[in-house]
C-alpha positions in Angstrom: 78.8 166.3 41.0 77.2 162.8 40.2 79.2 161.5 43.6 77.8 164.3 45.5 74.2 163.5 44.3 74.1 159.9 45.4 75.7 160.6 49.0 72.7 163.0 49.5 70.4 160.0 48.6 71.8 157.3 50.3 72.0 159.4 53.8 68.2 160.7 53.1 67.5 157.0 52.8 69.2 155.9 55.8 67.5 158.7 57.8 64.1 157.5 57.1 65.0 153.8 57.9 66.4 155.3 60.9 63.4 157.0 62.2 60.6 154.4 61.1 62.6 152.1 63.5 62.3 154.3 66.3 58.2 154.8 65.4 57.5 151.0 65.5 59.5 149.6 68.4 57.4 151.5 71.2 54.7 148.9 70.3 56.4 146.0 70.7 57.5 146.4 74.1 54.4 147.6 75.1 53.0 144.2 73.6 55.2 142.2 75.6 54.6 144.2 79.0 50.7 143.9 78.8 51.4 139.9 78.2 53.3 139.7 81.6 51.1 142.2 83.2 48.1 139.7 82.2 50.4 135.9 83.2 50.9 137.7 86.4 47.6 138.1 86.9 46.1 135.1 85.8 48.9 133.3 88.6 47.1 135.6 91.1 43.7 134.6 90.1 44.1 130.9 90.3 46.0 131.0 93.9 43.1 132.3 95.4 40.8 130.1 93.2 40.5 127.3 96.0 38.5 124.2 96.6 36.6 125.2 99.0 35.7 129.4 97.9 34.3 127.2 94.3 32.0 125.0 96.8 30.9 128.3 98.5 30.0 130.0 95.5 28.3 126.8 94.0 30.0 126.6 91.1 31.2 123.1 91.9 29.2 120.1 93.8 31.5 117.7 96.5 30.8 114.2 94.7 31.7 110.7 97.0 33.4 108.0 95.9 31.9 105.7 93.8 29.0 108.4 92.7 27.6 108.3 89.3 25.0 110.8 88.1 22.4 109.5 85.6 19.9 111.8 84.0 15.9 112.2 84.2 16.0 110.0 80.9 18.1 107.9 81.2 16.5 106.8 85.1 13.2 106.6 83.1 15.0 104.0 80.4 16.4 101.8 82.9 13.2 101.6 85.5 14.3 103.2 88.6 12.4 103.9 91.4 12.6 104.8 94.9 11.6 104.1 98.4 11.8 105.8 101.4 13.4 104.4 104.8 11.0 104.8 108.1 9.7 103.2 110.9 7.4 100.3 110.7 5.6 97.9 113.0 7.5 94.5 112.6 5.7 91.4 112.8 7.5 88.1 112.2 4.9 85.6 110.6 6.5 82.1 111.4 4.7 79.2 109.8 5.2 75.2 110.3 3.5 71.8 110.6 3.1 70.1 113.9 1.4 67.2 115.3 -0.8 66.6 118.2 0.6 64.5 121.1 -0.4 63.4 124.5 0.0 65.5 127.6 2.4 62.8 129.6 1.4 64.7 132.5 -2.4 63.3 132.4 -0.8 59.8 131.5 -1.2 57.3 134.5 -1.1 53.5 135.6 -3.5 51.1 137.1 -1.6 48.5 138.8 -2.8 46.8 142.4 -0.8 46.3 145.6 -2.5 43.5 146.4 -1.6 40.0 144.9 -4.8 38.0 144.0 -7.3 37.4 140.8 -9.6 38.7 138.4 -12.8 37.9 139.1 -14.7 40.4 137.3 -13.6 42.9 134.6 -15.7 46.0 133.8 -13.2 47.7 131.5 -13.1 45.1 128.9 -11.2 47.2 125.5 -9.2 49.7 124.6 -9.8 53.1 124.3 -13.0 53.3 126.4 -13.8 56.2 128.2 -13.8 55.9 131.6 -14.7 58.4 134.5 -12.8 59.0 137.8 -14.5 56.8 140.5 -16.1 54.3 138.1 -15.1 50.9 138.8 -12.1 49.1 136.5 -12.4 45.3 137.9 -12.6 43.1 141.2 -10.1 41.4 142.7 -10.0 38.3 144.8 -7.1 37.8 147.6 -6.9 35.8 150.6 -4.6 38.6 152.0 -7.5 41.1 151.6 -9.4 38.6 153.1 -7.5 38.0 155.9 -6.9 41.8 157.1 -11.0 42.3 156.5 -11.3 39.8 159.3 -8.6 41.4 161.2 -10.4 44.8 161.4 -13.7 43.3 162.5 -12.0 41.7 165.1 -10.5 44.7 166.4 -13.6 46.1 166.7 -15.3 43.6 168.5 -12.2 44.0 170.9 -12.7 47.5 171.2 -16.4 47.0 172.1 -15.2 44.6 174.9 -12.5 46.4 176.2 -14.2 49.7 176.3 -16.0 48.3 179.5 -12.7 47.4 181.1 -12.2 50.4 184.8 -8.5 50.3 183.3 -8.5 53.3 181.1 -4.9 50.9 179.9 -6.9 48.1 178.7 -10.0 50.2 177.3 -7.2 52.0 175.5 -5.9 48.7 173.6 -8.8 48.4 171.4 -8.5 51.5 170.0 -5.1 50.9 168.9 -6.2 47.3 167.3 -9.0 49.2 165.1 -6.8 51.6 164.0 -3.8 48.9 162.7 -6.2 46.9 160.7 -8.0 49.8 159.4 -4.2 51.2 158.1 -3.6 48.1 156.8 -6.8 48.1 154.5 -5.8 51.2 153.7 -2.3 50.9 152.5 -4.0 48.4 149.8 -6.1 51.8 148.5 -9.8 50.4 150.3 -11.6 53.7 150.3 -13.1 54.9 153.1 -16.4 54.1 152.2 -15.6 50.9 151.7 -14.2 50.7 155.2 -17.5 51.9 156.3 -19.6 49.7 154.3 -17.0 46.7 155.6 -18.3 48.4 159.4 -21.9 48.4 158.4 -21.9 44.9 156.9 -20.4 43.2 159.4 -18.9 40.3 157.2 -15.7 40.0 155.1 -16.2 40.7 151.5 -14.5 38.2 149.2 -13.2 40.7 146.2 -11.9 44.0 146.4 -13.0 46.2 143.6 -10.5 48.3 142.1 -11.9 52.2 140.9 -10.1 54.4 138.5 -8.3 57.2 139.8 -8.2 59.0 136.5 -11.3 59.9 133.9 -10.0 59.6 130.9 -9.1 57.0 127.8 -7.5 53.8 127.9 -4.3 53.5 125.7 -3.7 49.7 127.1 -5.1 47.5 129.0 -3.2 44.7 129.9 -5.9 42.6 132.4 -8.0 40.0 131.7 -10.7 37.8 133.3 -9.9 35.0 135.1 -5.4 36.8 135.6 -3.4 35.8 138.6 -2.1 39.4 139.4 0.5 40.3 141.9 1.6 43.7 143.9 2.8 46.9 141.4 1.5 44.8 137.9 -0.1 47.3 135.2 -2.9 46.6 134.5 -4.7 49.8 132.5 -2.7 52.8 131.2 -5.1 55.9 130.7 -5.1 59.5 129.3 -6.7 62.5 130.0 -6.9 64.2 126.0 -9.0 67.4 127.9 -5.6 68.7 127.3 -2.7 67.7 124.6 0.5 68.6 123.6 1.9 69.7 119.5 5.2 69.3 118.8 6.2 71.4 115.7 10.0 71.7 114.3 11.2 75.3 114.5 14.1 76.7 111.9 17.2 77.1 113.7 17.1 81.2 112.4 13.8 81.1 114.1 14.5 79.6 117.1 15.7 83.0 118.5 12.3 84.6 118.1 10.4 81.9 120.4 9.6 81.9 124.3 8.1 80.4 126.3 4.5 81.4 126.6 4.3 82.3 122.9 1.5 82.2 121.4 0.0 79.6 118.6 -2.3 79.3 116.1 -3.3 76.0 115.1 -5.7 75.1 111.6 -6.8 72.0 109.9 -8.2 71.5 106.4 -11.4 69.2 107.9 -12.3 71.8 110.3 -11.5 74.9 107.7 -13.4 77.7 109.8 -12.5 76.8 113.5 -9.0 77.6 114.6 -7.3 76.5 118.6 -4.7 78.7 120.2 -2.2 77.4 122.7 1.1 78.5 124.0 4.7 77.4 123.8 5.5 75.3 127.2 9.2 74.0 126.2 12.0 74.2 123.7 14.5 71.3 122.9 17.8 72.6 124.1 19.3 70.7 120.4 18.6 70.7 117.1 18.3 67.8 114.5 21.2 67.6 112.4 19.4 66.2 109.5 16.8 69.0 109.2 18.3 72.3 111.4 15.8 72.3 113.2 14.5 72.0 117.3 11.5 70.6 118.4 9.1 73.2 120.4 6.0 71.7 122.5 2.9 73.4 122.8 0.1 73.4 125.0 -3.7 73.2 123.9 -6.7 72.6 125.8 -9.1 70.0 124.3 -12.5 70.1 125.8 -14.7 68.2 123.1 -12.0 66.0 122.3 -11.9 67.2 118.4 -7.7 67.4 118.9 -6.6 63.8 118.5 -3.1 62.5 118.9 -1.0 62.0 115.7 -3.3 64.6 114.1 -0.9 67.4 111.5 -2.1 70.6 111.8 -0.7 73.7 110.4 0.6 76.3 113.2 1.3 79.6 112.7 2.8 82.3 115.1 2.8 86.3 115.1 5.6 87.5 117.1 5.4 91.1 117.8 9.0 92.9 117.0 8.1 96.5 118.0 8.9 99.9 115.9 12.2 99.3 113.6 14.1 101.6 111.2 13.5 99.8 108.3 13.7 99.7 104.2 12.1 98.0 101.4 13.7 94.3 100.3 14.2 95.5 97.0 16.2 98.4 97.9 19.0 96.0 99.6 22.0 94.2 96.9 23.2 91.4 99.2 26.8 90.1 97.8 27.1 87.5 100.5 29.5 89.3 102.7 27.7 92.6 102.9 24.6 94.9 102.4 24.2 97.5 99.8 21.9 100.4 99.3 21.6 102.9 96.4 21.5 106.1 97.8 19.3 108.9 95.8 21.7 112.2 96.4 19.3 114.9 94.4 20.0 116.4 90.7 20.8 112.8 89.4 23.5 111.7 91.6 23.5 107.9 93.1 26.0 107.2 95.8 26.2 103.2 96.9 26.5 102.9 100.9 26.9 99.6 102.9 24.5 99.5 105.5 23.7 96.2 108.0 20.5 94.5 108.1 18.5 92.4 110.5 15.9 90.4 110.8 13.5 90.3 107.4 9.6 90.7 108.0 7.7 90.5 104.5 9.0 92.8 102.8 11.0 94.7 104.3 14.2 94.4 106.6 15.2 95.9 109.5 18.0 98.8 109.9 20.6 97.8 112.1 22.8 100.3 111.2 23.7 103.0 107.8 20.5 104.4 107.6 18.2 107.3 108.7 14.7 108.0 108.5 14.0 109.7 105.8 16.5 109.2 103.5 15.5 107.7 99.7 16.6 104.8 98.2 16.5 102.6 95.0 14.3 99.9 94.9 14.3 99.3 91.5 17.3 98.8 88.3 20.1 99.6 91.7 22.1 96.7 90.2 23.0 98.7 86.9 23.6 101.6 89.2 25.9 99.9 91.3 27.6 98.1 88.5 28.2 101.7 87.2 29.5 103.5 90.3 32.0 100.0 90.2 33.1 100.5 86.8 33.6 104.3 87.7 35.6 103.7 90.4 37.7 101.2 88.2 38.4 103.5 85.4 39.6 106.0 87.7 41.9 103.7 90.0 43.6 103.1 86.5 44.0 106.8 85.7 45.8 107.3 89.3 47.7 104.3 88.0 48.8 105.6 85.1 
């Protein structure tokens, strides 16, 4: 009876195990279905979550290489500031010394060609002032002498051939005036002194030599009393109405002048009066000591206050036109290129290597990297470009690794 009592119990038991199983395992599977249902979904999700559907909904911004973003506070610590690139009226200021020279195109010679002596010397020193026309000295020469008696013999000729019925022989004496009077003047006799020679009658014993040339004498080489012969200098003059400057020009210059350019010239003893001349030739070399090339301007000198050997300071404007350019500041020069910090918007900096040209004040000219418009760094772009360095650094080593 106690058997039969026991059996009952342990099958009761195993009966409610039993059905508690079957209760709680509908759960677990369920569990485990809604966990794939959810993978599979997710796998979905992220295959159609692409690059370029995130940049349309702007969840995510396309950064360059090299980009760094800084924050409003941060710019503020470290002093940056900006600048814009545009067009601006270039205007290359070149500055140098030069120093006033004669024009050797108003440089000449006084020399006779006739052989003889001084007898009397008007021009007596150097550096006189002397007008065209005026009279330099007198000469005395036999040969001159000789071909003054010539011509008035001619004419006496022609005066008695002239009444000759041979139109032949009246002819002659016209051709004997007109040797001698050659001859006088092959020896430069003037005209009017031909005229006077006519007038007069009689041979004059000196010749007197005039100056072809107003200006001042640099030498003079005669003196009272000087045998002389045919082609010997005797007076070297200049005209100073107009003088030359020679100025030395940078060879990274040089490019910017032509001929006809203009020039300002200054000096510290005549501090309110400036003289403009123009460029008239350039050396075709350079120095090799200094770099640089000699360029020769022209200056007119009416009341004489330009003086050879003078220093005067020289400046020239040279008119580059309308340029693209951006502010000196702005540009990180390593030697074999030219950087700009780039101002992106929200905070982000991208570096860009632009090329330059020539440098007025300053600014320089954009050659090429840049628009109008665009914004720049002028100010703390080192630390900005050392950081965008250092960026791309730590993440070359990541790919490394």
């Amino acid at each position: 009876m106690r058997r039969c009592i026991w059996l009952i119990l342990f099958l009761l038991l195993f009966w409610l195990i039993s059905g508690c199983g079957k209760e709680t395992a509908p759960p677990q599977r369920h569990q485990e279905k809604v966990r794939q249902e959810v993978e599979k979904t997710d796998d979905m999700d992220m295959k159609d979550l692409t690059m370029e559907s995130i940049q349309k909904e702007g969840k995510m911004q396309e950064v360059g290489t090299g980009t760094v973003q800084i924050s409003p506070e941060r710019q503020q610590l470290i002093g940056v500031k900006f600048g814009t690139v545009e067009m601006r009226s270039f205007e290359k200021l070149i500055r140098t010394v030069g120093r006033i020279d004669y024009d050797e195109k108003r440089i000449v010679t006084v020399s006779p060609k006739i052989g003889g002596w001084i007898e009397d010397l008007y021009v007596d020193f150097t550096g006189k002032l002397v007008q065209k026309g005026e009279p330099l000295l007198t000469i005395y020469s036999p040969e001159l002498v000789s071909t003054q008696e010539d011509y008035l013999l001619a004419l006496r000729a022609k005066k008695e051939l002239s009444k000759s019925p041979f139109p032949e022989v009246a002819g002659s004496g016209n051709s004997l005036v007109d040797s001698a009077k050659r001859r006088l003047k092959l020896w430069d006799i003037s005209d009017d002194q031909i005229k006077a020679l006519e007038e007069r009658g009689q041979v004059k014993k000196t010749l007197t030599l005039h100056s072809p040339f107003s200006g001042f004498v640099l030498e003079k080489m005669a003196f009272k009393g000087m045998n002389i012969t045919p082609g010997m200098a005797l007076f070297k003059l200049a005209d100073l109405s107009v003088v030359w400057l020679i100025a030395d020009i940078y060879e990274y210059e040089l490019p910017l002048i032509r001929l006809g350019q203009r020039a300002t010239i200054q000096f510290p003893y005549y501090p309110e009066e400036s003289f403009i001349g123009r460029a008239i030739y350039i050396n075709p070399y350079l120095d090799a000591n200094t770099r640089t090339a000699k360029v020769r301007f022209e200056f007119t000198n009416p009341h004489g206050k330009l003086k050879p050997e003078m220093f005067a300071n020289v400046e020239m404007k040279i008119h580059l036109g309308q340029k693209l350019a951006v502010a000196e500041g702005a540009v990180i020069d390593t030697g074999l290129r030219q950087i700009v910090i780039l101002d992106k918007g929200d905070g982000y900096f991208e570096p860009r290597e632009i090329k330059v040209g020539a440098k007025v004040e300053n600014y320089y000219e954009v050659v090429k990297g840049l628009k109008a418009g665009e914004r720049v760094v002028t100010s703390a772009n080192f630390l900005i470009d050392s950081e965008s360095k250092f960026k791309d650094a730590v993440g070359g080593m990541g790919h490394s690794h």
